[in-house]
C-alpha positions in Angstrom: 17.8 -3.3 2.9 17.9 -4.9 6.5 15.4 -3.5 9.0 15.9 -2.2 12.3 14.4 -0.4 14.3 16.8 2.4 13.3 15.9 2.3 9.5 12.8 0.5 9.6 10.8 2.4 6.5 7.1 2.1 7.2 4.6 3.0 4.6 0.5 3.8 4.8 -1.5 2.4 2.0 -4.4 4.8 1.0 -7.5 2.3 0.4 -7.0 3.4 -3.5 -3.8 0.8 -3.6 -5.7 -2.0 -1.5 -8.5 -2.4 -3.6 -7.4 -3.5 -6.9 -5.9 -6.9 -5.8 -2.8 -7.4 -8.5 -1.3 -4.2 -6.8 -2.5 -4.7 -3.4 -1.1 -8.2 -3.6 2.0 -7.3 -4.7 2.4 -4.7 -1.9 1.5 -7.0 0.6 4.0 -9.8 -0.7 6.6 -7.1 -0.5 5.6 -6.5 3.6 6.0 -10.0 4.4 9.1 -11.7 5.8 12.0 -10.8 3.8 10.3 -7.4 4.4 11.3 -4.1 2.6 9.3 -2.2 4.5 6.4 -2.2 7.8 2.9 -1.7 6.4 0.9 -0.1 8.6 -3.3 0.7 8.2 -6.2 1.5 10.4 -9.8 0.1 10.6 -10.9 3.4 8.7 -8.6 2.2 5.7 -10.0 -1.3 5.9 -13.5 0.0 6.3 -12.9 2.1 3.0 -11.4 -1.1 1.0 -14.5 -2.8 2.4 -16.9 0.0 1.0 -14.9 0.2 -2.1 -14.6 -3.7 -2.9 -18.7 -3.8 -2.6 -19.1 -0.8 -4.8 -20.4 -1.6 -8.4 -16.4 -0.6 -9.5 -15.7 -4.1 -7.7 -18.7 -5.3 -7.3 -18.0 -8.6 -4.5 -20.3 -10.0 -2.8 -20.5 -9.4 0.7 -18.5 -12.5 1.8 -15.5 -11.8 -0.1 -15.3 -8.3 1.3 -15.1 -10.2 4.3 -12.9 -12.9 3.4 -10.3 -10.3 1.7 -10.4 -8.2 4.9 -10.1 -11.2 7.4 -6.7 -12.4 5.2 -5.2 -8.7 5.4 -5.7 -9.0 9.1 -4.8 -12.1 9.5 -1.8 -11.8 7.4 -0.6 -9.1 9.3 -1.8 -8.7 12.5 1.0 -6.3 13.8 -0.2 -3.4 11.1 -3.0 -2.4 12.8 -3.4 1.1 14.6 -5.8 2.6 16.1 -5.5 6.9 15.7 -6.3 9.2 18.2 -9.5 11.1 17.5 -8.0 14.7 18.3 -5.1 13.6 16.0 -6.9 13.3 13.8 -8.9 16.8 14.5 -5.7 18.8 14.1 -4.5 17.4 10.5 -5.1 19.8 7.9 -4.0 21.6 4.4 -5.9 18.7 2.8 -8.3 19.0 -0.3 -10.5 16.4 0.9 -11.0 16.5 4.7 -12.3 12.6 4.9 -8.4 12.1 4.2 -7.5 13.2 7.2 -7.4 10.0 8.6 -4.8 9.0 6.7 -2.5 11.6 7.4 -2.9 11.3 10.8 -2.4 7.4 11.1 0.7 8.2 9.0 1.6 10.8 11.8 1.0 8.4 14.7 3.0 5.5 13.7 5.8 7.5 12.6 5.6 6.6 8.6 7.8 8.0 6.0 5.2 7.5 2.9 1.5 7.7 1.8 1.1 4.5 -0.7 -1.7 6.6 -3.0 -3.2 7.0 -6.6 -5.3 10.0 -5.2 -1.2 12.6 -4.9 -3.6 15.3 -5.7 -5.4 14.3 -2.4 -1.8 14.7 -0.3 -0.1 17.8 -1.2 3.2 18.4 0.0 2.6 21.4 1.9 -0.1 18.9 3.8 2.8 16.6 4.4 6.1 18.0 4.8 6.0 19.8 8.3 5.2 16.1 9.1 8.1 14.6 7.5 5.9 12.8 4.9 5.8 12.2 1.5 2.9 10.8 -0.6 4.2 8.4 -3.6 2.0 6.5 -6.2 2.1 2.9 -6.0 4.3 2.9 -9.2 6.8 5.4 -7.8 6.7 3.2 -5.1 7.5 0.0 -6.3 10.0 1.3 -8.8 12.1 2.8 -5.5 11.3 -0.9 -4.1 12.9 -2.2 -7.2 16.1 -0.2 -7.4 16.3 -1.4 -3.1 16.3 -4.9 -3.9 15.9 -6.3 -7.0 16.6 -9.8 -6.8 14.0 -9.8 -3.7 11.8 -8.2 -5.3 11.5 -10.4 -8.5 11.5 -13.2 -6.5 8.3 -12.3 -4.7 6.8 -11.2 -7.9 7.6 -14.8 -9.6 6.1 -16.6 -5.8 3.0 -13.8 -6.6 2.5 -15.5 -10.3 3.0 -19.4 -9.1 0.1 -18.3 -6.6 -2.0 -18.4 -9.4 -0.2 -21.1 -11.4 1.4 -18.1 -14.0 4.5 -16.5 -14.6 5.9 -13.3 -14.3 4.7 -11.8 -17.1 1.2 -12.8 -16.0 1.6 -10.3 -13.5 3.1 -7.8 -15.1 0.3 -7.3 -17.2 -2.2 -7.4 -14.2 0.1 -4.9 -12.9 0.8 -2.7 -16.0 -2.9 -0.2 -15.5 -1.4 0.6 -11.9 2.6 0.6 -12.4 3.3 1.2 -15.5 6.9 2.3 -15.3 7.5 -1.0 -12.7 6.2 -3.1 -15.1 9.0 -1.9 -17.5 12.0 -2.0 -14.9 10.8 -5.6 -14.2 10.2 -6.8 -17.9 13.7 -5.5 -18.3 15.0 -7.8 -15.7 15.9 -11.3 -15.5 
């Protein structure tokens, strides 16, 4: 797939995907330069992540919060958006309204998908009159896979040498979130 700004696919990641780091790193390697897609977040999504990483799920310390957040931003510096209050204010048709945010960033920088583990939280109805879809992380990255394959796998085996493994490291860190992924790319070459 070659980006334009005709084609360009852009995707919101709920904080659900960002705080477990084998996916969130995975997603992120996939943004970067060969992109498949534009990521794009807001410092409500970050500010969740943050909440979430310090919870006793996570449990870091203060200072990798920090550190994490700092390398997302750094990393990509051209993802965040800021949403417009009353935007926000007129989103609705969602089971939890603290989600609203989220659709609304989604909205305002013209995205095609919501990157979430909560689809119960994004109904269709909530999304469709927006032109929006919500897709799990493995739904996503299997559509990713079928895409681009070879760039895909190749990221994935940069994401393992990162930490000095292999693919199949990975895949296993992987396999809880994207089950199904895991499979297409245990499959593959």
């Amino acid at each position: 797939m070659i980006l334009t700004p005709d084609n360009e696919y852009c995707i919101v990641p709920d904080s659900c995907v960002l705080m477990p780091m084998p996916i969130c790193d995975t997603i992120l390697r996939l943004a970067e330069d060969p992109s498949l897609f534009r990521i794009v977040w807001s410092e409500q999504i970050l500010d969740e992540v943050g909440r979430g990483l310090a919870a006793p799920r996570f449990g870091y310390p203060p200072d990798k919060v920090e550190r994490r957040l700092r390398a997302m931003r750094a990393a990509f510096p051209e993802a965040m958006a800021t949403i417009p209050p009353d935007l926000i204010d007129g989103v609705s048709g969602l089971p939890d309204p603290d989600d609203r945010h989220v659709v609304a960033l989604a909205i305002h920088a013209h995205a095609h998908t919501i990157v979430t583990d909560n689809l119960r939280h994004f109904p269709e109805a909530a999304l469709s009159p927006h032109n929006l879809t919500a897709l799990s992380a493995d739904d996503f990255l299997v559509h990713q896979f079928h895409l681009a394959p070879a760039t895909l796998l190749d990221k994935l085996d940069r994401q393992a040498a990162a930490i000095r493994q292999r693919r199949e490291e990975i895949l296993r860190l992987l396999q809880p979130s994207a089950p199904q992924f895991c499979k297409l790319c245990a499959a593959s070459p």
